[in-house]
C-alpha positions as CSV (number, residue, x, y, z in Angstrom):
1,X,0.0,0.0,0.0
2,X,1.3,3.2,-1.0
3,X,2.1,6.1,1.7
4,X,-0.6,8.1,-0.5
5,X,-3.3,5.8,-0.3
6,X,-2.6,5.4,3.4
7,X,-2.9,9.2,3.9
8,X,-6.7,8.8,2.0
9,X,-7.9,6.0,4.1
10,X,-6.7,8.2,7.3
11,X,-8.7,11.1,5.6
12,X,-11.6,8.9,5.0
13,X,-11.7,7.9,8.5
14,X,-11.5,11.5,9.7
15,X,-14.5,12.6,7.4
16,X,-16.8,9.6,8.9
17,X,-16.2,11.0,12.3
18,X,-16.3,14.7,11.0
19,X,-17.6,17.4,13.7
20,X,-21.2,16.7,14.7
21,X,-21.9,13.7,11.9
22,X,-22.2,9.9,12.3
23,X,-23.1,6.8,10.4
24,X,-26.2,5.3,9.2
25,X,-26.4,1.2,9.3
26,X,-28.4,0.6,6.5
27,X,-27.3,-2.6,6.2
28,X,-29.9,-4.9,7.3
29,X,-29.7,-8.2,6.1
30,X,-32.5,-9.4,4.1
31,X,-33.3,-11.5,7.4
32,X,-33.5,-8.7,9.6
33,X,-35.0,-6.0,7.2
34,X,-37.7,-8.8,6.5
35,X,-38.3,-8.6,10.5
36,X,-38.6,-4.6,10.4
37,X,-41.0,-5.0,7.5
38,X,-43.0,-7.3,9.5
39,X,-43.4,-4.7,12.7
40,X,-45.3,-2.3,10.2
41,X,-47.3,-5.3,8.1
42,X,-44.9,-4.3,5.1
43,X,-43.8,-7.2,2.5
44,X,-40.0,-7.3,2.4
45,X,-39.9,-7.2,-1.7
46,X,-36.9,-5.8,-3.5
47,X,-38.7,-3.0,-4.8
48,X,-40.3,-2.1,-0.9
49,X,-36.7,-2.4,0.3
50,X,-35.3,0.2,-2.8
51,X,-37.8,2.5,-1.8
52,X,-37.4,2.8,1.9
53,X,-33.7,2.9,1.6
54,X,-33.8,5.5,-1.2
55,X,-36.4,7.7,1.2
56,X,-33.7,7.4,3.7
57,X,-30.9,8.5,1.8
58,X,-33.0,11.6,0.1
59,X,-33.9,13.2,3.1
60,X,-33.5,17.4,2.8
61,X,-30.7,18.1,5.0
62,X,-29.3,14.7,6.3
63,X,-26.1,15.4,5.1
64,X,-25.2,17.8,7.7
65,X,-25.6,15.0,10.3
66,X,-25.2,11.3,8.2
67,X,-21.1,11.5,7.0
68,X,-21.2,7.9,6.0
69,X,-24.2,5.3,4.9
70,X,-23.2,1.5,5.4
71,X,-24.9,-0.4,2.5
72,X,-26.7,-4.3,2.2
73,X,-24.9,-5.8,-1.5
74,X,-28.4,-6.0,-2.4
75,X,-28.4,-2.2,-2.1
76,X,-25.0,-1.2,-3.5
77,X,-26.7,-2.7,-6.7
78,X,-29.7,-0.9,-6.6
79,X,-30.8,2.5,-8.2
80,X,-33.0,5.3,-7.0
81,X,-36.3,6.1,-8.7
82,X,-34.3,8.1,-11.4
83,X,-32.4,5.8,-12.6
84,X,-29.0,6.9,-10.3
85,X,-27.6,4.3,-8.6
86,X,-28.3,4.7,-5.1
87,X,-24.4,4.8,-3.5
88,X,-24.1,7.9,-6.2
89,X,-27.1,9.4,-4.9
90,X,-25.0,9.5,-1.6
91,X,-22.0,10.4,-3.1
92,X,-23.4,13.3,-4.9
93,X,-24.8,14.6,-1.6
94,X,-21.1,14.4,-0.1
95,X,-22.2,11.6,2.0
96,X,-19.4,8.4,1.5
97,X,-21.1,5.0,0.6
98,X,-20.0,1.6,2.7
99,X,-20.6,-1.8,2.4
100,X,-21.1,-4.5,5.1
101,X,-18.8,-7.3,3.5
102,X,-19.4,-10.1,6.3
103,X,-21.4,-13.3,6.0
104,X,-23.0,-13.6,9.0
105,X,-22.7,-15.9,11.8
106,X,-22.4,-19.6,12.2
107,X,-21.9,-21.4,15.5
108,X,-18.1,-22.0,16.4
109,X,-17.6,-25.4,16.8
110,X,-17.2,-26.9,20.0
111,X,-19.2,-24.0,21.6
112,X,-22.4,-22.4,21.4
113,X,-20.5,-19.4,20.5
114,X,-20.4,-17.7,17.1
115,X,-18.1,-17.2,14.2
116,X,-18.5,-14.1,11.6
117,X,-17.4,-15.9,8.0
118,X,-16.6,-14.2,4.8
119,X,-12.9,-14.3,4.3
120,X,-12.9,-16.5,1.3
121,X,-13.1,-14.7,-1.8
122,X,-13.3,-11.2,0.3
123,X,-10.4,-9.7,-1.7
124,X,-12.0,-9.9,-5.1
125,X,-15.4,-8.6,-3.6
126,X,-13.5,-5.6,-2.0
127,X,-12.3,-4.7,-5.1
128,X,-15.9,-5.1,-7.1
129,X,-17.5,-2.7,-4.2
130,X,-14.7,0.0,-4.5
131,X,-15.6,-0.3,-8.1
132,X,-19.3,0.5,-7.4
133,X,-18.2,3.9,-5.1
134,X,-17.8,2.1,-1.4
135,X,-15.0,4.0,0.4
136,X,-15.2,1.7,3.5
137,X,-16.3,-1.4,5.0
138,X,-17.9,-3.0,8.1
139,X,-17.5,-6.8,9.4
140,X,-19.7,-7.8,12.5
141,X,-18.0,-10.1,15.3
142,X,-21.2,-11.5,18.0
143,X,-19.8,-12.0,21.1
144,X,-22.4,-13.7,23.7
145,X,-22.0,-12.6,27.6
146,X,-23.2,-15.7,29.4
147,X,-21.6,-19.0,31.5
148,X,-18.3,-19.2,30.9
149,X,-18.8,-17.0,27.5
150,X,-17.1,-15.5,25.9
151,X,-14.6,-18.2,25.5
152,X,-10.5,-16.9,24.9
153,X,-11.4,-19.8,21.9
154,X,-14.8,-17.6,20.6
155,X,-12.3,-14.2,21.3
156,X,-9.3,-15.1,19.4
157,X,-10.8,-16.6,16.8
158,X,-13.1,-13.0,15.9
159,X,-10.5,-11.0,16.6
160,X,-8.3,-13.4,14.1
161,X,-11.3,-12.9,11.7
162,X,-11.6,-9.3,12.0
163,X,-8.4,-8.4,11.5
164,X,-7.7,-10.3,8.5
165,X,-10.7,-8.3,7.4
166,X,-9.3,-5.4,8.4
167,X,-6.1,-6.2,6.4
168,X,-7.4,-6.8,3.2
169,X,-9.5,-3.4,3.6
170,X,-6.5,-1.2,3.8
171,X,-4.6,-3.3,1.0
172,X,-7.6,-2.6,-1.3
173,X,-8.2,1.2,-0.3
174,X,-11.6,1.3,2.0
175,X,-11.5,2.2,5.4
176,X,-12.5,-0.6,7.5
177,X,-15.2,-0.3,10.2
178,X,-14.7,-3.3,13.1
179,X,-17.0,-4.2,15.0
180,X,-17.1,-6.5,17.6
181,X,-20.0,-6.7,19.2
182,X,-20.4,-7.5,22.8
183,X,-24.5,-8.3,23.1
184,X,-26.2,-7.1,26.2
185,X,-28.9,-10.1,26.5
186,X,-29.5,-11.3,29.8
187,X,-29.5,-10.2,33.5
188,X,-25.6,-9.1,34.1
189,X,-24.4,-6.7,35.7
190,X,-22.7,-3.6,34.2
191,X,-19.8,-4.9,36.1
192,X,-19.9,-7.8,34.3
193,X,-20.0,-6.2,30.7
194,X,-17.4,-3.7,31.1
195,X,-15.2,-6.8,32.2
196,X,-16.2,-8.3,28.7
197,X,-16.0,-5.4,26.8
198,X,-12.5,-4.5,28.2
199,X,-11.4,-8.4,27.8
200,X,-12.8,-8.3,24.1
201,X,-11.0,-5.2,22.9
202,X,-8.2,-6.7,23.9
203,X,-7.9,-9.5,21.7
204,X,-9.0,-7.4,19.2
205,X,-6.7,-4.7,19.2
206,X,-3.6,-7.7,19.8
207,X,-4.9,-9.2,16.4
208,X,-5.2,-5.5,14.6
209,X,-1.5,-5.3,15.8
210,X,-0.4,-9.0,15.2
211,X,-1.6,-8.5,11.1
212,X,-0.2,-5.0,10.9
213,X,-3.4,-3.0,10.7
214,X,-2.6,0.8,10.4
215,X,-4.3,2.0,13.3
216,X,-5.0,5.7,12.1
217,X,-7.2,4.0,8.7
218,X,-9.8,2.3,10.5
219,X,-12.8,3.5,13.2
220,X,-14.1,1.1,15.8
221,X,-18.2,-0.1,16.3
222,X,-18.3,-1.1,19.4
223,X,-21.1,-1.6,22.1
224,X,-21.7,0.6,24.9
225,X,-21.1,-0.7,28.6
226,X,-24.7,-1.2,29.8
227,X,-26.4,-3.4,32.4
228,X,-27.9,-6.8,30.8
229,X,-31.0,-5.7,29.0
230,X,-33.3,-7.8,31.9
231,X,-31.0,-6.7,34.7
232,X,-32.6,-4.8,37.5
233,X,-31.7,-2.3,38.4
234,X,-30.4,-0.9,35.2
235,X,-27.3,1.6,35.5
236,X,-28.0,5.0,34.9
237,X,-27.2,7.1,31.6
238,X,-24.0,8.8,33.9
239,X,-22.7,5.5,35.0
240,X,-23.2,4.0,30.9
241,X,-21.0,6.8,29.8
242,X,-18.6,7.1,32.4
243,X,-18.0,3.0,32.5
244,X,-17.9,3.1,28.5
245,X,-15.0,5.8,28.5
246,X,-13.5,4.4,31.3
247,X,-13.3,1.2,29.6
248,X,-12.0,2.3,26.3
249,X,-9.1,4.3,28.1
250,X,-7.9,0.9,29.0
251,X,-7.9,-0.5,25.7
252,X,-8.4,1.7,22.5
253,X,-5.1,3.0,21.5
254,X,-5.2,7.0,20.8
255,X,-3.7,6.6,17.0
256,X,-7.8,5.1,16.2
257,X,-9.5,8.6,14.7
258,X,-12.8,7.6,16.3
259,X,-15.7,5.6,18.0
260,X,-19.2,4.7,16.0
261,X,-21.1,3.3,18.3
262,X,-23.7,0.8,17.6
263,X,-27.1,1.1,19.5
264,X,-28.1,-2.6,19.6
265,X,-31.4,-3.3,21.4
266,X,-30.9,0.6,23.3
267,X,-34.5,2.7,22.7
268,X,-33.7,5.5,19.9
269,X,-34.0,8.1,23.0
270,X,-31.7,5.9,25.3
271,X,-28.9,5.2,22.4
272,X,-28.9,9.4,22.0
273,X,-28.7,10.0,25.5
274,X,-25.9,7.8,26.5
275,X,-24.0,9.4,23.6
276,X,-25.0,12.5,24.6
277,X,-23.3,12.2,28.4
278,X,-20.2,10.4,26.9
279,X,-19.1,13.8,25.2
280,X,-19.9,15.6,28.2
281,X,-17.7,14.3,30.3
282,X,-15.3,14.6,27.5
283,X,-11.7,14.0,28.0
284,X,-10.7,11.1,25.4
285,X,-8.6,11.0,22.4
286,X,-11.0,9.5,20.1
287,X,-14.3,11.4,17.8
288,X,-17.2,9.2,19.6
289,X,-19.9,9.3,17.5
290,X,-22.7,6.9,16.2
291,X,-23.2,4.2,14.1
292,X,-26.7,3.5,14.3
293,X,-29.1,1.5,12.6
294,X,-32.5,0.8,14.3
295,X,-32.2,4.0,16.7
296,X,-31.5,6.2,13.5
297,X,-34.9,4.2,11.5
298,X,-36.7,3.2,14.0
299,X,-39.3,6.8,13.8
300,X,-38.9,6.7,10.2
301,X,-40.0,3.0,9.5
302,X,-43.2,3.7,11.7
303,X,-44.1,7.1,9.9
304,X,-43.6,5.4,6.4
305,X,-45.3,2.1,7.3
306,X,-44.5,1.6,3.6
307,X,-47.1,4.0,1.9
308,X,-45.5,6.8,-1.0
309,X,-47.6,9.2,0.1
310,X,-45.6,9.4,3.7
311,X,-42.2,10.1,2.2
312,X,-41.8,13.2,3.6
313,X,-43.2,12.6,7.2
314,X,-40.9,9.8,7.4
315,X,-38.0,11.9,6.1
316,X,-39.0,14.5,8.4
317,X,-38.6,11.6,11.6
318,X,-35.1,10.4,10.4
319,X,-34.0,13.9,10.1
320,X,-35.1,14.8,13.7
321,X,-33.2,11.7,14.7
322,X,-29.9,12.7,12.7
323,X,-29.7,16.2,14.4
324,X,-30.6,14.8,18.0
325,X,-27.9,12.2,17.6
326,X,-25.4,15.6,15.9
327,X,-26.3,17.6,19.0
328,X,-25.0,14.5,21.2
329,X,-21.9,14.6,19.4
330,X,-21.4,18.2,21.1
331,X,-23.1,17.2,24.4
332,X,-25.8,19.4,23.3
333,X,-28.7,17.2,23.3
334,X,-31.8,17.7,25.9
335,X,-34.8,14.8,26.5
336,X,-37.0,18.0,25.8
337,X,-35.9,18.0,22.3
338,X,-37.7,14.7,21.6
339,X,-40.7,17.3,22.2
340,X,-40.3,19.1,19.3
341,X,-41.7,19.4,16.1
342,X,-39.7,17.0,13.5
């Protein structure tokens, strides 16, 4: 890789985590889109799925908030209404196209842990997606908190994974997004998660290191430190933000340009707020901003429920969302501003 191309990936990453903007996951699997679908009696079609996507991505405005989009292949493929295919339509906007390149998850055998596949052949694909406009890249590890999980065997063999992803990203010239996420089902405590959390970055940062991943070319998705999801009592917004950064400090080297963090099963209002406190209290090396899929949608999908004729309301929910989430970036944000007018 030449020193050029380095500098661009390092430039890339910077612009994802540019002042007050974050990342939309738009990269539902078919799967999981088809479950979303479902919640507002919507048939998952190809043409349903173009549409909603291409509402997302047209909304007046969202470009001051949304730097990056992360695409499905389905939709990398796909054009908008007028014929422009969509990743342009993002590209003309000034917002940078992605691409989720992982497989999904099988179980890891000798455990009922799980394994993120998609190495074989990921090269090539790299290649075709930076081809169609993708700047950068995401790949998924699912790490399970339960008895005696996660395994070192379920951690090194992600972290292996995700930085051989991470690898071939930077040889081919997209910024690589890695994400290992630690899932907050069940009843731990937030003791218990910010031990994961800390033990997981770990290995993953050892691997990054061990396959000679420049550090300075890639942003991290990782969970926030919560309490289990059916813990009681559940820690407050302060303790989430001041256990997350306390965490990272530990682990995240200073050369990684920033933090997207996902929202997993947090509330839209909940995934904003923790944000929110977490540049507050300020006093890290690292951009932390978002990466958010449901708690970016999840307003929008409801205000659509798949009708032409709600475009705009729908537009006008995912844009409220963007800024919210833009004013958390400053530590700006306010529950009262859920009150206002979209």
């Amino acid at each position: 890789m030449s020193h050029h191309q380095g500098h661009e990936l390092a430039a890339t990453a910077q612009a994802l985590v540019a002042p007050g903007k974050g990342i939309l996951a738009a990269d539902e699997s078919s799967g999981t889109i088809k479950k979303r679908f479902d919640s507002i009696q919507v048939e998952s079609t190809e043409e349903n799925r173009r549409s909603y996507r291409e509402m997302l991505f047209t909304t007046p405005g969202c470009e001051k908030y949304i730097s990056g989009v992360i695409l499905y292949d389905e939709t990398i493929r796909q054009k908008a209404s007028d014929g422009t295919p969509l990743a342009q339509v993002l590209e003309k906007r000034g917002i940078i196209p992605g691409i989720k390149v992982d497989k999904g998850t099988k179980k890891l055998p000798f455990t009922d842990e799980k394994i993120t596949e998609g190495l074989d052949g990921l090269r090539e694909r790299l290649v075709e997606y930076r081809g169609m406009g993708a700047r950068f890249a995401k790949w998924r590890a699912v790490i399970e908190i339960g008895d005696g999980k996660p395994s070192d065997l379920c951690l090194a063999t992600n972290a292996h994974a995700l930085a051989r992803y991470a690898a071939l990203c930077v040889e081919e010239g997209l910024v690589p997004i890695v994400e290992p996420e630690v899932l907050m089902d069940g009843d731990h405590s937030i003791d218990r998660s910010e031990e994961v959390t800390e033990r997981t970055l770990h290995f993953v940062f050892r691997a990054l290191f061990e396959q000679r991943v420049p550090l300075e070319q890639i942003l991290l998705k990782p969970n926030m430190v919560l309490s289990g999801y059916s813990a009681k009592p559940q820690a407050s917004v302060r303790e989430v933000a001041e256990r997350t950064i306390a965490c990272f400090k530990r682990v995240v080297p200073a050369a990684v340009p920033g933090i997207v963090f996902l929202s997993g099963g947090q509330s839209d209002e909940l995934a904003t707020a923790h944000l929110n406190e977490m540049n507050k209290i300020g006093g890290f090396p690292w951009e932390l901003s978002f990466s958010y899929g449901r708690a970016l949608q999840a307003p929008a999908l409801k205000a659509w429920a798949g009708k032409r004729e709600n475009f705009e309301a729908a537009q006008r929910a995912f844009a409220k969302r963007a800024r919210l989430n833009s004013e958390a970036r400053y530590g700006r944000y306010t529950p009262e501003m859920e009150k206002e007018a979209a």
